[in-house]
LUMNU-334485 format. One record per residue (C-alpha): residue number from 0; x, y, z. Coordinates in Angstrom, 3 decimals, decimal comma. Each point is the difference from the previous one (the first is absolute). Layout:
<babas>
baba nr->NUM&xx->X&yy->Y&zz->Z
...
</babas>
This chain:
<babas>
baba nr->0&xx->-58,565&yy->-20,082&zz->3,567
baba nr->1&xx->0,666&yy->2,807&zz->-2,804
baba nr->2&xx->1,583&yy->1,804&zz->2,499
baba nr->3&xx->2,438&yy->-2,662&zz->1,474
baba nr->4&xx->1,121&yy->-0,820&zz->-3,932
baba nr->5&xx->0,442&yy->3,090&zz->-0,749
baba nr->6&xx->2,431&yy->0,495&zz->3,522
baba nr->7&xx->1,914&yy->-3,267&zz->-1,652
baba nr->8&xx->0,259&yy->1,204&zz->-3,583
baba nr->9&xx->1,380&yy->3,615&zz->1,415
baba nr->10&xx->2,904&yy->-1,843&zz->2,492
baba nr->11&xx->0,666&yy->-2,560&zz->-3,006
baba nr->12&xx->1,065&yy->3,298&zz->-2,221
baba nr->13&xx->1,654&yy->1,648&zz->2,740
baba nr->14&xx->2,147&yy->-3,128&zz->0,168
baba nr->15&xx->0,740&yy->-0,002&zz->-3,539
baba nr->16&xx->0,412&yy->3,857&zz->-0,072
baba nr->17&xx->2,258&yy->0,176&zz->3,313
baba nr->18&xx->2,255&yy->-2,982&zz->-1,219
baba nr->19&xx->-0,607&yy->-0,850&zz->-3,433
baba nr->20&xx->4,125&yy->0,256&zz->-0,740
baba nr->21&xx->0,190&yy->-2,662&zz->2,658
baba nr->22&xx->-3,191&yy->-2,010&zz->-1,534
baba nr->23&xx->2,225&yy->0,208&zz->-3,343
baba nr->24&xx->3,158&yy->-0,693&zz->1,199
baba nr->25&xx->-1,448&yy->-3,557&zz->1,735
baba nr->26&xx->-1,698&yy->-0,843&zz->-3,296
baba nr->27&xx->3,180&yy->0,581&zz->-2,460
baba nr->28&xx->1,891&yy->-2,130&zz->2,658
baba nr->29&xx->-2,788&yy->-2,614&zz->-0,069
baba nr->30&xx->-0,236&yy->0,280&zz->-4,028
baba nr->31&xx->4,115&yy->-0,347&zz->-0,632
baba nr->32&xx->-0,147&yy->-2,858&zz->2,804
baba nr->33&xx->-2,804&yy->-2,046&zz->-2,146
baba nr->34&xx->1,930&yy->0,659&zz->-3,072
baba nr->35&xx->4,012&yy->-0,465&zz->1,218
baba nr->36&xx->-1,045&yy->-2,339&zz->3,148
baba nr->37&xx->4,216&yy->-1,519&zz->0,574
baba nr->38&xx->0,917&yy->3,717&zz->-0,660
baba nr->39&xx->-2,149&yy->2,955&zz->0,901
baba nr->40&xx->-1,275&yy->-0,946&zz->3,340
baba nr->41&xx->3,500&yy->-0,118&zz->1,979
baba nr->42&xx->1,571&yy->1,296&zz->2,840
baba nr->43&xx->3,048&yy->0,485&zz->-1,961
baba nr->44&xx->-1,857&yy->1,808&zz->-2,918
baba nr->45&xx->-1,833&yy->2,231&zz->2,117
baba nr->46&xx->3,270&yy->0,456&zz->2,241
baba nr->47&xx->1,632&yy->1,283&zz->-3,383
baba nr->48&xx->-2,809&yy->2,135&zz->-1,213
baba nr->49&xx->0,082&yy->2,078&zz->3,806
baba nr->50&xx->3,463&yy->-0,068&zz->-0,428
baba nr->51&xx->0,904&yy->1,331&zz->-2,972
baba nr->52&xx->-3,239&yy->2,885&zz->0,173
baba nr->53&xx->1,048&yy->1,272&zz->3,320
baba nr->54&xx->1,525&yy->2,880&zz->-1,527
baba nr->55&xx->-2,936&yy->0,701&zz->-1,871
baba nr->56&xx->-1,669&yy->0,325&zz->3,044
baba nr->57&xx->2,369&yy->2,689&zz->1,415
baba nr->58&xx->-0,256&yy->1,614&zz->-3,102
baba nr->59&xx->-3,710&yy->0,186&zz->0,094
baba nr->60&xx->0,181&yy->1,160&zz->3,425
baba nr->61&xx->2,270&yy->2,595&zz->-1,438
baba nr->62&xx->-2,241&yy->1,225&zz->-2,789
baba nr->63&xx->-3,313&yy->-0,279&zz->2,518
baba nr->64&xx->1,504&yy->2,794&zz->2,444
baba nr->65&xx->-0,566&yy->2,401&zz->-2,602
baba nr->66&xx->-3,005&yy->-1,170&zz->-1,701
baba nr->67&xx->-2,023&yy->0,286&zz->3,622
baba nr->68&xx->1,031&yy->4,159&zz->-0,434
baba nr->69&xx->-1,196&yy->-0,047&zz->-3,384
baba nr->70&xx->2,964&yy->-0,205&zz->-1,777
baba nr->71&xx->1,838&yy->-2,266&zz->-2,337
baba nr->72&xx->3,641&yy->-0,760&zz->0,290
baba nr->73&xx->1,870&yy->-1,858&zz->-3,057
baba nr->74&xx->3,423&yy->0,016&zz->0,933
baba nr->75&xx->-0,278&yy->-3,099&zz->2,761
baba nr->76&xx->0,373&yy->-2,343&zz->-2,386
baba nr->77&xx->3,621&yy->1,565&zz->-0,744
baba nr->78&xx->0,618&yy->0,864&zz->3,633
baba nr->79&xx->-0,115&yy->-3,425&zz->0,720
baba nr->80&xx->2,401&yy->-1,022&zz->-2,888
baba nr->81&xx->2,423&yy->2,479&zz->0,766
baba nr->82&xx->-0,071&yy->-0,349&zz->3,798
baba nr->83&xx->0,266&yy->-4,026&zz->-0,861
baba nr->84&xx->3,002&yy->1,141&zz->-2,160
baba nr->85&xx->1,893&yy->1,785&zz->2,401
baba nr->86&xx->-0,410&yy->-1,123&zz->2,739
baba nr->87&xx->1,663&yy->-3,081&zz->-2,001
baba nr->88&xx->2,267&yy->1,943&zz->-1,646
baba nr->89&xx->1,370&yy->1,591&zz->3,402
baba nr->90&xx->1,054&yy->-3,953&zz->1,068
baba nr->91&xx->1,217&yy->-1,180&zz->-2,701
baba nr->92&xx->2,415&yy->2,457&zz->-0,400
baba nr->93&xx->1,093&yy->-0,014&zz->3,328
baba nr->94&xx->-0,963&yy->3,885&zz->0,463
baba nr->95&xx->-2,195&yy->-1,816&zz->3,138
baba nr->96&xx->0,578&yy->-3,123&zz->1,400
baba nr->97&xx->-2,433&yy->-0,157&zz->2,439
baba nr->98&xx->-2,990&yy->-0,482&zz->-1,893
baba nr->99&xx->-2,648&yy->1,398&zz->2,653
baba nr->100&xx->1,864&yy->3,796&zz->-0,650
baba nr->101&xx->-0,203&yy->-0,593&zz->-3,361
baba nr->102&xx->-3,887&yy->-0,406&zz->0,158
baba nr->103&xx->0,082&yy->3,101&zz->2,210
baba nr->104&xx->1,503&yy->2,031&zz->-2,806
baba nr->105&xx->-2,932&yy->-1,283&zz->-2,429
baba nr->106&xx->-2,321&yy->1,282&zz->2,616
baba nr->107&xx->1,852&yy->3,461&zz->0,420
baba nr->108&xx->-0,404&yy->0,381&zz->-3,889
baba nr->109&xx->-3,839&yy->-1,320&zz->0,048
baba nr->110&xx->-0,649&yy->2,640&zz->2,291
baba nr->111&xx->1,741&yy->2,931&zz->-1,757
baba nr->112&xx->-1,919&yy->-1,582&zz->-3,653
baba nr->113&xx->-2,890&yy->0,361&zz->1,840
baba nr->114&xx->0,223&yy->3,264&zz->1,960
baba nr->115&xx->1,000&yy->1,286&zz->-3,933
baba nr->116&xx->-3,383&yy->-1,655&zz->-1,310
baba nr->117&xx->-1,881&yy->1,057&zz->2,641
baba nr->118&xx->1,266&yy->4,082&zz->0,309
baba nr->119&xx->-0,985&yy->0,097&zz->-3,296
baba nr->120&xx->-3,315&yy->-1,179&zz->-0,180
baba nr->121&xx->-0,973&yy->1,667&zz->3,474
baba nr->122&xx->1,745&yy->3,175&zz->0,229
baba nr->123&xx->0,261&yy->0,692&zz->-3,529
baba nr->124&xx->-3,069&yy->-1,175&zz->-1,107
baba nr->125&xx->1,348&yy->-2,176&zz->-3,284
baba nr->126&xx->-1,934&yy->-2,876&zz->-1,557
baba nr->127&xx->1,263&yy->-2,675&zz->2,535
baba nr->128&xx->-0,260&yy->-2,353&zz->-3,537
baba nr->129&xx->2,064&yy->2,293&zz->-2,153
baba nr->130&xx->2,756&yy->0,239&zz->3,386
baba nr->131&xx->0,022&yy->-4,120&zz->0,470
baba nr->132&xx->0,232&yy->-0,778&zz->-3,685
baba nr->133&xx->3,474&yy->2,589&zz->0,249
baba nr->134&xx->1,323&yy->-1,583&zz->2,993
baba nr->135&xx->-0,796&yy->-3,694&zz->-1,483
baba nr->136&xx->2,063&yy->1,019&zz->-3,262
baba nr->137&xx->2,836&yy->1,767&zz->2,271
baba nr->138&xx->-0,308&yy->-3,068&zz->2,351
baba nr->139&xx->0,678&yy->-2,559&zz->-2,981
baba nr->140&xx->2,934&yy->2,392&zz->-1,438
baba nr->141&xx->1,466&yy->-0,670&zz->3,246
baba nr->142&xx->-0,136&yy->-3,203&zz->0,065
baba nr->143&xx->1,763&yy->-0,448&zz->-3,512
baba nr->144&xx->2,505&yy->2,284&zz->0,965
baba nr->145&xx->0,857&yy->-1,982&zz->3,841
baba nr->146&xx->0,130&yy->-3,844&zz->-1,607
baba nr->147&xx->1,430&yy->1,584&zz->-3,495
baba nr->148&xx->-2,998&yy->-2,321&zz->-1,671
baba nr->149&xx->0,798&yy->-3,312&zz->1,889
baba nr->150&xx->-0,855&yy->-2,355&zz->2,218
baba nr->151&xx->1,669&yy->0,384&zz->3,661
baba nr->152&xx->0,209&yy->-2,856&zz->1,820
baba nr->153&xx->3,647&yy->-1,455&zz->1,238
baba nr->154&xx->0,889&yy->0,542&zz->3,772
baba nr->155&xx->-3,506&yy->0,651&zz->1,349
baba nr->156&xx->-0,034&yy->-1,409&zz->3,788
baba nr->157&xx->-1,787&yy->-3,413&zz->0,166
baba nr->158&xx->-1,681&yy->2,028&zz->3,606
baba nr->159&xx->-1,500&yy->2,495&zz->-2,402
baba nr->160&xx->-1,282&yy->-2,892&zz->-2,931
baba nr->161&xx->-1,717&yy->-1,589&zz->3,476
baba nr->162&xx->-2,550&yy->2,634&zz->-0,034
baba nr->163&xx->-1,470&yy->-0,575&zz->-3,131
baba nr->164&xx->0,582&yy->-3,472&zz->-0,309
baba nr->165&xx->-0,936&yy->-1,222&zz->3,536
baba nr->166&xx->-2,679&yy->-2,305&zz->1,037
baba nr->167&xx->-0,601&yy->-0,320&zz->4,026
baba nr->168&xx->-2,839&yy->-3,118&zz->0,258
baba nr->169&xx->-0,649&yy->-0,310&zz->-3,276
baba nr->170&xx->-0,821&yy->4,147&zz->-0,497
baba nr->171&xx->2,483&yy->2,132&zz->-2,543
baba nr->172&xx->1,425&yy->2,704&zz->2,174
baba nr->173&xx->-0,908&yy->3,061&zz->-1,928
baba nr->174&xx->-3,677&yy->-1,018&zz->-0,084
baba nr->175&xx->0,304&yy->0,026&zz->3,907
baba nr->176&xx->1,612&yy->3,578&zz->-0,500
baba nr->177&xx->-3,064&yy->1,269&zz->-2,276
baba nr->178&xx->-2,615&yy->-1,223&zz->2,863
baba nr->179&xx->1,674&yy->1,325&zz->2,566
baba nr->180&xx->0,503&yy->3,676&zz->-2,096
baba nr->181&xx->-4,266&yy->-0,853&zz->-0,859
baba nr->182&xx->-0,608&yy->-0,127&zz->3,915
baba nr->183&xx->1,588&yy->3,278&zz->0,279
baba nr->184&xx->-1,273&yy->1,870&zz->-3,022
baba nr->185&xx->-3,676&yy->-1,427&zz->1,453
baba nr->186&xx->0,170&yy->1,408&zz->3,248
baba nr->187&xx->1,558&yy->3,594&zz->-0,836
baba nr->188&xx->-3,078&yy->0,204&zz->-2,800
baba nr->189&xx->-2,488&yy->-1,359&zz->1,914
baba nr->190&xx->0,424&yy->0,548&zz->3,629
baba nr->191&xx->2,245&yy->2,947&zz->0,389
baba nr->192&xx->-0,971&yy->3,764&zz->-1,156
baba nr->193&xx->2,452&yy->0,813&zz->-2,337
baba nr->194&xx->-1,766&yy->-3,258&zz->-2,090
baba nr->195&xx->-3,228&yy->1,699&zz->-0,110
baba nr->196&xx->1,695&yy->3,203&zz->-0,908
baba nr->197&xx->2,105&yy->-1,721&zz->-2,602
baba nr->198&xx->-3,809&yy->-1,374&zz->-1,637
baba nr->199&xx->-1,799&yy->3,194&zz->0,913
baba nr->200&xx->3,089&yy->1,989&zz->-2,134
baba nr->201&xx->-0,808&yy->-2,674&zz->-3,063
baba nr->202&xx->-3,752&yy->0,666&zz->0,548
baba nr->203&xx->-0,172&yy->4,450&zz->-0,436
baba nr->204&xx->3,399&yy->1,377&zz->0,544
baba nr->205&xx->-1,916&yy->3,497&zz->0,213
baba nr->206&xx->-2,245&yy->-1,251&zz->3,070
baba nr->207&xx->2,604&yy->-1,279&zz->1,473
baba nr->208&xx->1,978&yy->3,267&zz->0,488
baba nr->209&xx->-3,394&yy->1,209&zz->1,361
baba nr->210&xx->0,488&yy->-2,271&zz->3,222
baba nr->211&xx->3,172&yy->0,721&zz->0,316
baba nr->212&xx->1,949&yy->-3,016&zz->-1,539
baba nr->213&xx->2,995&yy->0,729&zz->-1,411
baba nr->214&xx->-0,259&yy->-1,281&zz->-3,767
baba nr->215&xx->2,860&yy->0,940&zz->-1,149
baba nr->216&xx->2,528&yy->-1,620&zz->2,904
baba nr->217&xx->-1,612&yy->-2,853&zz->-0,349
baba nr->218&xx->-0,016&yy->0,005&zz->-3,756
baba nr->219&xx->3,907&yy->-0,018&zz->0,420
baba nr->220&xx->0,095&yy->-2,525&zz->2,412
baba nr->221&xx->-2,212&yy->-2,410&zz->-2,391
baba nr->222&xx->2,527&yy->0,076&zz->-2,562
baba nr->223&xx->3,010&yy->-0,296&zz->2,228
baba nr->224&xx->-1,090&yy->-3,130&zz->1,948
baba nr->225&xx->-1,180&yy->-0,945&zz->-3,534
baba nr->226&xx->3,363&yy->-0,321&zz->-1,663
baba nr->227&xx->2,092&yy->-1,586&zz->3,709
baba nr->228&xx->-2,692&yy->-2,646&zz->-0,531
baba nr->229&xx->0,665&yy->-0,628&zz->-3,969
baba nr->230&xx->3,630&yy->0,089&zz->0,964
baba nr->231&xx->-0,452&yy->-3,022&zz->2,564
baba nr->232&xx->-2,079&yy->-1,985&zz->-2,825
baba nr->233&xx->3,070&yy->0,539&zz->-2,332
baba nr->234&xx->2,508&yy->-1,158&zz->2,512
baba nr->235&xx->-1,852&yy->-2,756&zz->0,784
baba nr->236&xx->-0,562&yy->-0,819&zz->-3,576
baba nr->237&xx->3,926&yy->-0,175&zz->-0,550
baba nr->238&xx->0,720&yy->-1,897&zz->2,975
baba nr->239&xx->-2,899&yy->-2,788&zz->-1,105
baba nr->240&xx->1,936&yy->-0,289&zz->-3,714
baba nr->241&xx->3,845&yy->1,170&zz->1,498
baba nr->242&xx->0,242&yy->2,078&zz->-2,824
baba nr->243&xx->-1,274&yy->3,816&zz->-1,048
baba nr->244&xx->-0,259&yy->0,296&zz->-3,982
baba nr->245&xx->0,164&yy->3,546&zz->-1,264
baba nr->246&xx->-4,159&yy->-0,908&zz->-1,538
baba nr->247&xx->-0,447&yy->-0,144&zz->3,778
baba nr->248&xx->-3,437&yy->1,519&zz->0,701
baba nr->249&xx->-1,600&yy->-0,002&zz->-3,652
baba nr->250&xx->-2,432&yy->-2,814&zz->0,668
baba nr->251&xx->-0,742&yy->0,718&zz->3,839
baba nr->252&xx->-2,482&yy->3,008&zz->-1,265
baba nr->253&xx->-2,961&yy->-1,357&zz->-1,543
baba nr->254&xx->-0,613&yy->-2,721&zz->2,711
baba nr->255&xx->0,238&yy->2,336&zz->2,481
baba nr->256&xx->-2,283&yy->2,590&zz->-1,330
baba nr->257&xx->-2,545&yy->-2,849&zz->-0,481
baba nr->258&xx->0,693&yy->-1,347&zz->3,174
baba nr->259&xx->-1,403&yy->3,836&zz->1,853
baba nr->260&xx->-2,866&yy->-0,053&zz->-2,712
baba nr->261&xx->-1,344&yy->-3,380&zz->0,515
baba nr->262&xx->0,574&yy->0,080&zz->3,932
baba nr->263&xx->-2,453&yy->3,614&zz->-0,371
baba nr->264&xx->-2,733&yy->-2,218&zz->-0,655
baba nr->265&xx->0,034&yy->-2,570&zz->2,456
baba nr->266&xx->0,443&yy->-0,152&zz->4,005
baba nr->267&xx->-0,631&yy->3,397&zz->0,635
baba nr->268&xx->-1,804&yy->1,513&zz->-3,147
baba nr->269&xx->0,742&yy->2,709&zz->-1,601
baba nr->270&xx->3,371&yy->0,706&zz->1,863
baba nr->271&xx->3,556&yy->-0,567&zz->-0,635
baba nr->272&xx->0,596&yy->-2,718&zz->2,693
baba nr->273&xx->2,736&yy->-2,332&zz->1,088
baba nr->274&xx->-1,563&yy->-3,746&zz->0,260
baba nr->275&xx->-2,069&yy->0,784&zz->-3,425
baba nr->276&xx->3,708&yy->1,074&zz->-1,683
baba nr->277&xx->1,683&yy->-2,666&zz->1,867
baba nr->278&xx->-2,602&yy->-2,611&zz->-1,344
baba nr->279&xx->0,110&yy->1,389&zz->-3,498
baba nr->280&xx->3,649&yy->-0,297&zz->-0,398
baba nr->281&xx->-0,257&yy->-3,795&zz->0,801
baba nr->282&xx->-3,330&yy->0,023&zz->-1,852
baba nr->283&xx->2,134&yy->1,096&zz->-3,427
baba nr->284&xx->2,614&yy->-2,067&zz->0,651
baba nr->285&xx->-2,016&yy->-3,586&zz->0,773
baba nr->286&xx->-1,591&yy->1,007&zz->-3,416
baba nr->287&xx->3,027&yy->0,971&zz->-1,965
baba nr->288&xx->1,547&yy->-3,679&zz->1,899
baba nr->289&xx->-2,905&yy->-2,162&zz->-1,005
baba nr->290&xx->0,406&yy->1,282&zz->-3,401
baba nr->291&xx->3,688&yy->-0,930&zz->-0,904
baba nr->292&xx->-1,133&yy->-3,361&zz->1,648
baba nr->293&xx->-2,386&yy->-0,666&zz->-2,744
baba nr->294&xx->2,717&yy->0,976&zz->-2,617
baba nr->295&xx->-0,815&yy->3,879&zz->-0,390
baba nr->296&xx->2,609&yy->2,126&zz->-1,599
baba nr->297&xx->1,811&yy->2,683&zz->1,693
baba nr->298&xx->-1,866&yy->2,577&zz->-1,791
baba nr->299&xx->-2,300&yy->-0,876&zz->1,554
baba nr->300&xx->0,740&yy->1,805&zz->3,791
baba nr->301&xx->-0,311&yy->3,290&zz->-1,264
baba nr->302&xx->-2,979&yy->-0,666&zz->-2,216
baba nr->303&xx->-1,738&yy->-1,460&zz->3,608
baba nr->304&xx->1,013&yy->2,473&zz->1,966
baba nr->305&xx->-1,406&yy->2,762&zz->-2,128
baba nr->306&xx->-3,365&yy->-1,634&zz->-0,107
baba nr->307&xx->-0,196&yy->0,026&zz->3,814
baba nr->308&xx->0,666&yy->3,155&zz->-0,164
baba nr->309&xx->-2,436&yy->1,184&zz->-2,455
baba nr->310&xx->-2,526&yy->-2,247&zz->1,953
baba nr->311&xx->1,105&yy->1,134&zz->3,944
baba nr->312&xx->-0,880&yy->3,641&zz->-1,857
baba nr->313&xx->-3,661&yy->-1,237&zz->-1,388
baba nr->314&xx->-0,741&yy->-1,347&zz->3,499
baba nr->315&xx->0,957&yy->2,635&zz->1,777
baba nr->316&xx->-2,094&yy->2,403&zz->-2,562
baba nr->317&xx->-2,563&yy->-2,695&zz->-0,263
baba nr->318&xx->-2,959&yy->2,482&zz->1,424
baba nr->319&xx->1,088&yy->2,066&zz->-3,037
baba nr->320&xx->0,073&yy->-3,201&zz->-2,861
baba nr->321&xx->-3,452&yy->-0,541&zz->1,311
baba nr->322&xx->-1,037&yy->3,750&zz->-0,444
baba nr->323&xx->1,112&yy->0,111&zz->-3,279
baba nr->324&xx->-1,307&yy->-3,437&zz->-1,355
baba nr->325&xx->-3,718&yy->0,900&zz->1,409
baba nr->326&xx->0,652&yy->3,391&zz->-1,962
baba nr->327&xx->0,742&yy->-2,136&zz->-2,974
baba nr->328&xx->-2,842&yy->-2,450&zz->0,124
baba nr->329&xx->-2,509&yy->1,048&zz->-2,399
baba nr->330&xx->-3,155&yy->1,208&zz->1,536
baba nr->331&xx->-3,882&yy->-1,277&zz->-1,510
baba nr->332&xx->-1,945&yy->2,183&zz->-2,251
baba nr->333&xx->-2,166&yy->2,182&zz->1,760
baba nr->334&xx->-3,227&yy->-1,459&zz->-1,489
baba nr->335&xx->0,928&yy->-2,809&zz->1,906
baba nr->336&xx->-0,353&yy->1,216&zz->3,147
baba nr->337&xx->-3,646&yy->0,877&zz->0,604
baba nr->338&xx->-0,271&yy->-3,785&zz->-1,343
baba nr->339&xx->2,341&yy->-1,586&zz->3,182
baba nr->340&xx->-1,639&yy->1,758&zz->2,120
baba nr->341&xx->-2,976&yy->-0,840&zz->-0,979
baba nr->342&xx->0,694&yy->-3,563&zz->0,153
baba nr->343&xx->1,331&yy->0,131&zz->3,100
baba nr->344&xx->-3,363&yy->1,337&zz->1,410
</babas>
């Protein structure tokens, strides 16, 4: 009987281990449903918040690539606000008119941003932090100095506003997009070799080069597909609003950092993984939603987001919390102990 409790307690904390950020994301939607019942718990509401976090998600995707090879990139955020800008810039100027070319061209510079990013940190051993945070402030320079410090948004193709604003049964398009771009992410990492390379590179980049993997290609390759993937969040991003402001990319960051942190913990602990990020993003954002329902300020977005950060970082460290609190509990006087144990006899 002991036994068969103790078999039901262990899978009833594997459940809540394994998917706790889904466990929380069904109670904040069943707590801002109680509270905002005419509001909160629609299909347009929901529709919005996949919507317009979409990008988010590409971006996450962006920033996970790295993170699985143990390093950090910063500059996605800005990758995607300058992609989003130019590739808006490029149509509304009539430099392209054909608005699938001018998406190529973001994805031409993506890949050279990244290559840049990723030569660096690989081949030239920098501090891939210290690299990122010099392409993010090169990255928003640009971005200034293409829209001149305004909003672009005349003469963008309704065709190219359909991609971000579309909703086929009900679904917003670039939600659609971000599964689809999951599935893929998911199979490569999980079922194909160069995944477990990819994770085995994060785990001991030393070991790795012992079986013959090579770190640093793949290292390279990390940060490339990283930044084409940040581009395509901020091209989506300007053809949800049919606009690209020059503060493009400034607020895209934090979410998405939290979004690789908090997915870490849940799904498939301990790893960066795609459905953990996918459900943090929407996780963040049903939060950040049900807030502003109940009359929230906007100060209060950031403020949220950086406690689920700081908390996706104490769960995944929790082993390490626990360590130190038991280290920190006092201990009883030693004169105690003969007593105890003689009690206990």
């Amino acid at each position: 009987m002991t036994n068969q409790s103790s078999r039901r307690a262990g899978a009833v904390k594997k459940i809540f281990t394994d998917y706790g950020i889904v466990i929380a994301l069904v109670v904040i939607i069943v707590f801002f449903s109680a509270l905002r019942p005419d509001t909160f718990p629609t299909v347009g509401n929901f529709g919005s918040i996949l919507q317009a976090n979409a990008s988010i998600m590409f971006i996450a995707f962006g920033l996970m690539l790295p993170l699985i090879v143990g390093h950090f990139d910063l500059s996605v955020a800005a990758m995607a606000g300058f992609g989003g800008v130019l590739a808006t810039g490029l149509m509304s100027k009539g430099t392209i008119t054909f608005w699938p070319l001018a998406v190529l061209v973001v994805l031409v510079v993506a890949v050279v941003v990244g290559l840049f990013n990723g030569v660096l940190v690989a081949y030239l051993k920098l501090n891939a932090l210290v690299v990122t945070l010099g392409t993010q402030s090169i990255l928003f320079g640009a971005i200034l100095w293409y829209s001149k410090g305004a909003v672009i948004y005349s003469d963008i193709p309704q065709s190219f506003k359909d991609l971000g604003q579309g909703r086929p049964l009900g679904i917003p398009l670039p939600f659609i997009f971000a599964v689809i771009v999951g599935f893929v992410l998911w199979y490569v990492l999980y079922y194909r070799p160069i995944g477990r390379r990819l994770y085995a590179t994060g785990g001991s980049p030393d070991a790795a080069r012992l079986t013959g993997i090579k770190v640093d290609k793949l290292t390279v390759g990390a940060f490339t597909c990283g930044a084409v993937l940040a581009a395509v969040g901020g091209c989506l991003q300007v053809a949800q609003v049919g606009s690209a402001a020059p503060t493009s990319g400034n607020e895209f960051l934090l979410p998405a950092i939290a979004a690789c942190f908090l997915g870490e913990t849940s799904i498939r602990r301990g790893y960066y993984n795609v459905w953990g990020t996918l459900t943090a993003v929407i996780l963040v954002a049903t939060g950040t939603t049900g807030l502003f329902m109940l009359g929230a300020q906007t100060f209060v977005q950031p403020v949220f987001n950086g406690l689920v950060l700081i908390g996706a970082i104490l769960a995944a460290r929790w082993d390490t919390v626990k360590a130190l609190i038991a280290r920190l509990r006092p201990t009883p006087p030693a004169e105690s102990r003969p007593l105890a144990a003689a009690g206990a006899k």
